[in-house]
N, C-alpha and C positions, 0 to 999 in steps of 0.2 A: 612427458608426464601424461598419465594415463589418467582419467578426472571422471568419477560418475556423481552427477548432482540430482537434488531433489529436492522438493518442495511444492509446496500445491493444494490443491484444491482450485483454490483464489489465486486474482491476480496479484492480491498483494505480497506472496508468496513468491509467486511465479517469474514475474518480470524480475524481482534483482537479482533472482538464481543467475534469471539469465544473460543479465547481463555482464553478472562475475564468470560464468559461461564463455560468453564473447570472448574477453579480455583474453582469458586461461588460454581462447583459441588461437587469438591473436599471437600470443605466446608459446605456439606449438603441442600445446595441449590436446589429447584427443577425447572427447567427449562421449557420455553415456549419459540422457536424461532419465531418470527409473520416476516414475510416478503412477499417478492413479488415473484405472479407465474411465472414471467417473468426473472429471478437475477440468480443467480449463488446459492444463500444460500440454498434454498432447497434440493439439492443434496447433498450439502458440509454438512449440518444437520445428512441427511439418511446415510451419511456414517461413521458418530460420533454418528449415535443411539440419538440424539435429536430430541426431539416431535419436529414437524415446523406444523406449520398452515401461508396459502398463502391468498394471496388476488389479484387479476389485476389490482396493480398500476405501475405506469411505469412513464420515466422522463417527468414533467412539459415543454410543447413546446407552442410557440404564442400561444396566443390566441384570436389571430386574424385570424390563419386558424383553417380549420377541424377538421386537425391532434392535435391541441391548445386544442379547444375544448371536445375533447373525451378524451383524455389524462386529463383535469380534471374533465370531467364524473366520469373516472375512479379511482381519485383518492379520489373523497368524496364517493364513494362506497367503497373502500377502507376501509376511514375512519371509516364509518357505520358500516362495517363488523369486523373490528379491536376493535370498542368499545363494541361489543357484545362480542369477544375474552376474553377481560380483564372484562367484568365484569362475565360471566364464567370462567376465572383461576381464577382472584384475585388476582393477585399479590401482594407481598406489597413493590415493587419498579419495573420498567422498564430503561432498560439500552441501549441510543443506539451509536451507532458510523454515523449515518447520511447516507446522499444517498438519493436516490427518494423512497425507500419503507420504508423507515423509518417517512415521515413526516405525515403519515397518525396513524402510529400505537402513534409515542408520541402524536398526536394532541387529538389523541382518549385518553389517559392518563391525560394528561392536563386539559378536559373536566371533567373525573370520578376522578382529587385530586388525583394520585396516585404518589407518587415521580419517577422523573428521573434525568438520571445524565448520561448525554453527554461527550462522547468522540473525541476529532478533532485528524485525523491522519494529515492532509496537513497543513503548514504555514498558508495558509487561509479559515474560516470557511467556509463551504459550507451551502449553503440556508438553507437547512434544519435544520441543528444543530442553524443556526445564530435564524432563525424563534423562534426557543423555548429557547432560551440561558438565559433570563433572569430570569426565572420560573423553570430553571434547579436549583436542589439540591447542583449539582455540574460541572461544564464544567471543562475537565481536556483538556489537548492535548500534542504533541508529540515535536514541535519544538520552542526553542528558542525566533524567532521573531516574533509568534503568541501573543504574549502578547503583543507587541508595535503594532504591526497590528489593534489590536481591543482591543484597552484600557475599561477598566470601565464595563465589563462585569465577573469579576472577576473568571477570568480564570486562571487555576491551572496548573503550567507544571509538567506530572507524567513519561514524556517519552513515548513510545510506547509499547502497550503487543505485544510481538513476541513470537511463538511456542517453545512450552519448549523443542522439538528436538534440535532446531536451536542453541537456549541457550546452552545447553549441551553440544551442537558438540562445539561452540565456545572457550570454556572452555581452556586456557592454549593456544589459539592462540597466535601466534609470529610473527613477521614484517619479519623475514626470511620465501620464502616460498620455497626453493629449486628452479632448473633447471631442465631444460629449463623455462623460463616465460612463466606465460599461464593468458590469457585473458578469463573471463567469461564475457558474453554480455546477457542481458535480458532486453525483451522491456515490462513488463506486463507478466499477464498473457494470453493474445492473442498474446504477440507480438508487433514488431511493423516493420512496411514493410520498414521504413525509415532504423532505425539499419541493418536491411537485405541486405538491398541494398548496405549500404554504407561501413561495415564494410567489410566484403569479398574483398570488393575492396582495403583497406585499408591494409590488411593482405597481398598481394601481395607482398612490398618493406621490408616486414617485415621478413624473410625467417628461423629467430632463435626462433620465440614464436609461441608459441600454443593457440586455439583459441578454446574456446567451446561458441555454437550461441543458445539458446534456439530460434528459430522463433516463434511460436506460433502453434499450432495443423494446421491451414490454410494453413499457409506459408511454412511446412516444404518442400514441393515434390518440391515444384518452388524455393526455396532457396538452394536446396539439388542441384539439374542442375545446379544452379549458380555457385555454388561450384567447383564441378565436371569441367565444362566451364573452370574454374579460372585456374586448374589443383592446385592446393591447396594441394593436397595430404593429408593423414591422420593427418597433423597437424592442419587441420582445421576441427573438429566438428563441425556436426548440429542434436539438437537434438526438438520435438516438443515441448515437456514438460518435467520439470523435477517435478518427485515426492520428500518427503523429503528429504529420502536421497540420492537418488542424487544430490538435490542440497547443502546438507550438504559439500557431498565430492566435487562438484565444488566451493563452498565457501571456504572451506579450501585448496586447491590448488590453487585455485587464488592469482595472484600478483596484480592484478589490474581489474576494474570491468569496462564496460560500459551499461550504462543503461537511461532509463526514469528516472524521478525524482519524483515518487511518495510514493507509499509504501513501496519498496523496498531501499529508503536511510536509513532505521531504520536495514535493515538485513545485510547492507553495514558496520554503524555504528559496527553494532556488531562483527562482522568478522574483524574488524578497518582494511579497506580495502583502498586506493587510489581509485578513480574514474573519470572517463569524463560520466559528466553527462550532456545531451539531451532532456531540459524537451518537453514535449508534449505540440505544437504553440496552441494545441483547449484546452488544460486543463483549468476550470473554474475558474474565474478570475486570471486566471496566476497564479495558485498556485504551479505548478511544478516550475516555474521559481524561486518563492521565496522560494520555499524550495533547490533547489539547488545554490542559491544566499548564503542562509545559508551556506551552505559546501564548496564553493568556499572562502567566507569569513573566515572562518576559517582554510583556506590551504589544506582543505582534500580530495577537490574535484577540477577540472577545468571544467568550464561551457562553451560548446559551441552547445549555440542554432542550429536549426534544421535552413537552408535558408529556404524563402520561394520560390526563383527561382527558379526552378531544374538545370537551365541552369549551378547554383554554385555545383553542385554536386562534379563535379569534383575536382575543388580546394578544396571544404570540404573535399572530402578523400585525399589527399595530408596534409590537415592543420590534422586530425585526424590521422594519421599513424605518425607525426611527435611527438605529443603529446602524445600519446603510447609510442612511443620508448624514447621518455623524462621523462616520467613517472617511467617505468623500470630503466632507468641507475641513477635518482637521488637519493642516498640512503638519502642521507639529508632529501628531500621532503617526501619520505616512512615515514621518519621515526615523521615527523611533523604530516603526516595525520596521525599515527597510534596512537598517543599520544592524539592529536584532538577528535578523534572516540571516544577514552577510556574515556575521560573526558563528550563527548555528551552523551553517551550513560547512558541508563539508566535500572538495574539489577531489579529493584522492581517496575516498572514500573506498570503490572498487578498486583501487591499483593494490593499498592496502590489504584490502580482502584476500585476494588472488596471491599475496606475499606472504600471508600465513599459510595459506595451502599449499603454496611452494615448498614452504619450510617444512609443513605433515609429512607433506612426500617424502622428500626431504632422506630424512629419519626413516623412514619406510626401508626405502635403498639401502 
C-alpha cells in the first residue's frame, strides 16, 4: 500500500498522523508526508527519516483583509502543488488528521478519487476535516461527545493514536504514585504563559509537593527568574521541553497533571492520571473547553477556565493551589479518575485507524 498523509501546522495534528504513519510502515506501507512549509511536520518527518514534500499554505484568515487574501493565494497554490504530489506518488489511500496544511492536500485527493479517511483528535471537528467529512472513507475521532456534537456524519470513535513509547511506559501504571506529590504542568508544545504565570504562584502555599513546569522553549529564561523570585527552591522545576522520555518519567511520577485541554488529554488518559484542566479562551470553536467538559464530566478532571480579567489573577491562584492540594489528599477522587481514564482510554486505537485505510485502499484496487 502506497499511503500519503497529512496534517499539521501543530503538534497536536502532527504526532498521531504520525504515528498511524509508523504502524502503516510497519505494515509494508510506503509513505509520503504532504504538508505545510510553515508547521512543525517537516522537521518532526526529517527526524523519523519520512519522505515530506511542503507546500506555503498557512491558516485561512478574513478575507476581507490583505493578510485574508494571500493566505488563500496561498492556499489553492497549495492545492495545485499537492495534486501534482499525488498524482506522481499515487497513492492508493491519503490519511489525514486536519489543520490548515491539510485542506489543501485532501482537497487535491478529493479532486483525483483517491480515498481518505479522517481522523478528529478534539471534541469538535475542525474546518478542515468538517469540509471533507462526508466524502471521507472513514471519519474516526478521539472523544466521546464528538458524536453528539456532529450527528449524521457517521463518525467512528477509534480513541486516539498515541506514541508507542508512551504506551509502553504506561504499562502496569498504578493510582499509587509514591511521596512526596509531584505536579506535572504542560501548556502545549510552546507552552502556555498563562500556566507560567500562574502556577509558580500557586505552589507557594503549597510547601510539601513537587512541581515540574515544562514552559515552552520561549518562556523558559523569564519563567526560570520567576521561579528563582518565588524562592521556590529545587522542589520547583522548570524545564523547556520535554523529549520522550522524559516526559515518560514525568508522567509516571506524576500524581496529578495541569495542563491545556487539547492533545494532551489522550496522554493524561493513558497515564489515568487526575487533572485541572485550562482549556485555551482562543481554541477553535471552544473545542478545548468541550473536550475537558468531557473529563470533568466524568470525575477525572476539574475544569477551571482561564479569567479573562487579569485583575482575577490573583484569586485564581488561590482557587487553583486549593484544588491541587484537594486533589492530592482525596484518594476516593484518585481513585474515580483512574478507573474513568481506564475505561476512556483506548489501546487499539491506532491499529484501528490503519484498518480503515487498509480498507480505503482496499477498494482503490
Amino acid at each position: 500500500m502506497r499511503l500519503a498523509v497529512t496534517g499539521g501546522g501543530t503538534g497536536g495534528h502532527i504526532y498521531p498522523a504520525l504515528e498511524v504513519a509508523r504502524l502503516a510502515a510497519d505494515r509494508g506501507a510506503e509513505l509520503l508526508y504532504l504538508g505545510s512549509l510553515r508547521g512543525q511536520e517537516g522537521k518532526a518527518c526529517m527526524d523519523r527519516g519520512i519522505l515530506f514534500q511542503g507546500f506555503p499554505s498557512e491558516p485561512l484568515y478574513s478575507l476581507r483583509t490583505l493578510r485574508g487574501i494571500r493566505s488563500l493565494a496561498k492556499l489553492l497554490r497549495a492545492r495545485s502543488m499537492a495534486k501534482q504530489a499525488l498524482i506522481a506518488a499515487k497513492p492508493d489511500a491519503v490519511f489525514s488528521t486536519g489543520g490548515y496544511s491539510a485542506g489543501p492536500v485532501v482537497a487535491a485527493a478529493r479532486s483525483l478519487r483517491i480515498p481518505y479517511v479522517i481522523h478528529e483528535a478534539n471534541s469538535v471537528p475542525g474546518r478542515a476535516n468538517l469540509m471533507f467529512a462526508r466524502r471521507a472513507s472513514a471519519f474516526t475521532c478521539a472523544f466521546r461527545c464528538t458524536l453528539d456534537l456532529k450527528p449524521g456524519l457517521g463518525i467512528v470513535r477509534t480513541g486516539q493514536p498515541i506514541r508507542r513509547e508512551l504506551r509502553a511506559a504506561a504499562e502496569g501504571v498504578s493510582q499509587e504514585r509514591g511521596k512526596p506529590p509531584r505536579v506535572f504542568i504542560l501548556g502545549g508544545s510552546q507552552g502556555s504563559e498563562f500556566l507560567n504565570t500562574v502556577v509558580p504562584l500557586a505552589a507557594r502555599s503549597l510547601p510539601d509537593v513537587k512541581f515540574l513546569l515544562a514552559t515552552g522553549p520561549k518562556n523558559f529564561e523569564i519563567v526560570q527568574r520567576q521561579v528563582e523570585r518565588l524562592e521556590l527552591g529545587d522542589r520547583f522545576r522548570v524545564a523547556p521541553y520535554l523529549e520522550t522520555e522524559a516526559m515518560v518519567e514525568a508522567y509516571r511520577s506524576a500524581s496529578l497533571v495541569i495542563a491545556r485541554s487539547g492533545g494532551t488529554c489522550a496522554e493524561i488518559a493513558l497515564f489515568r492520571l487526575p487533572s485541572i484542566l485550562v482549556p485555551l479562551p482562543t481554541s477553535a470553536d471552544q473545542h478545548q473547553l468541550h473536550n475537558a467538559r468531557e473529563f470533568d464530566a466524568m470525575e477525572a478532571a476539574v475544569l477551571l477556565p482561564q479569567p479573562v480579567d487579569t485583575s482575577l489573577y490573583s484569586e485564581y491562584t488561590d482557587l487553583l493551589s486549593k484544588w491541587i492540594e484537594k486533589w492530592l489528599l482525596d484518594k476516593p477522587h484518585q481513585q474515580r479518575a483512574f478507573d474513568a481514564l481506564a475505561e476512556w482510554d483506548a489501546p487499539d486505537a491506532t491499529d484501528r485507524i490503519v484498518g480503515f485505510i487498509e480498507e480505503a485502499a482496499a477498494k482503490k484496487r
